[in-house]
C-alpha positions, 0 to 999 in steps of 0.5 A: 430729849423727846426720843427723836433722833434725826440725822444731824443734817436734817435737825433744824431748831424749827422741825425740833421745835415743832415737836417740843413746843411748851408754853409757860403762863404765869399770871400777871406777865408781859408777853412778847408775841411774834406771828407771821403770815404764811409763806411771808406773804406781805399782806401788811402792805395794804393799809386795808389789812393794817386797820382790819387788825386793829380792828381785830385786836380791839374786838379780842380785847373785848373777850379777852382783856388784855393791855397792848404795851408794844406793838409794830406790824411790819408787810410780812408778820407782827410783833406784839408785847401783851399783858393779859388782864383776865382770866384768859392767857396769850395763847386764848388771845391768838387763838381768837385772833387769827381766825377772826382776822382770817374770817374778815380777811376772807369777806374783804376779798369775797373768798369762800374756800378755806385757805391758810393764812397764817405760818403754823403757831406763833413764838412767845416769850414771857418778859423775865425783868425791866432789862429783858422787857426794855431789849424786847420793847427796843426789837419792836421799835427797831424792826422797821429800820432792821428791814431797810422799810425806814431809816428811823424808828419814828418814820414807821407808822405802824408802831407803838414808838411814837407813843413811847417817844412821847413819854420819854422813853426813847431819847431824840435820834433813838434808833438811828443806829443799831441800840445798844441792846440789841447789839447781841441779838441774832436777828437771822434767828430772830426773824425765822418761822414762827413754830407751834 
């Protein structure tokens, strides 16, 4: 495909991936965006760094107008489901986040020196049909529980579920087991490094 031919022994989807990366902007679209903290530091887990980012994402928006339509941060990595409303696409709005958090990360914790904060890249998926975005918006709200940080979608607090409950969109006990539509997903997968 890309004139690589390692061992099979050493292919991995990520090391493949790194090398292929493509990125589809199409106007108008509804993107899911994975991002995840270098070496899975948990990071997440001080509420300090929890409203930094939505501090963060707020001050992005202004520059790059976009609607957040799902969202969950879990210690580790977030997920985030964006529809880019201006001229800039999802890439211009990660690439003004990351830095940006980083830079105010450093100040919080009086660092000076350079440091990686964040896995290489991000995962993006563009959102094909309503199926496609309900199963994205569904993975979103069903990651906590996945990740045994609770037993019910509603007790996480860091996501845009209450919000969706609240206009219909989950029924009363949503989430209390594995959905429907994600019973095919391959969550080891799923939940692997980010690539660039």
């Amino acid at each position: 495909m890309c004139g690589y031919k390692p061992h099979l022994h050493q292919l991995t989807l990520n090391s493949f991936c790194r090398m292929n990366i493509r990125r589809y902007y199409i106007p108008n679209s509804i993107v899911f965006v994975t991002q995840v903290v270098d070496r899975r530091a948990p990071i997440f887990r001080d509420q300090t760094y929890i409203d930094l980012l939505r501090t963060i994402l707020a001050n992005v928006k202004s520059l790059h107008p976009f609607r957040t339509v799902g969202y969950v941060f879990l210690p580790d990595h977030f997920h985030l489901l964006i529809h880019p409303t201006g001229e800039s696409n999802f890439s211009a709005i990660m690439h003004s986040l990351k830095p940006n958090f980083t830079k105010e990360y450093k100040k919080l914790l009086g660092l000076s020196r350079p440091m990686r904060l964040w896995q290489k890249g991000f995962w993006d998926h563009l959102i094909r049909d309503e199926v496609d975005f309900q199963r994205h918006l569904d993975y979103i709200h069903y990651n906590p529980a996945h990740h045994g940080m609770v037993e019910k979608p509603e007790e996480w607090p860091h996501s845009s579920y209450q919000y969706w409950q609240r206009r219909g969109a989950y029924s009363p006990g949503w989430g209390w087991s594995l959905p429907h539509l994600l019973d095919q997903v391959d969550w080891q997968q799923s939940e692997a490094d980010s690539t660039e």
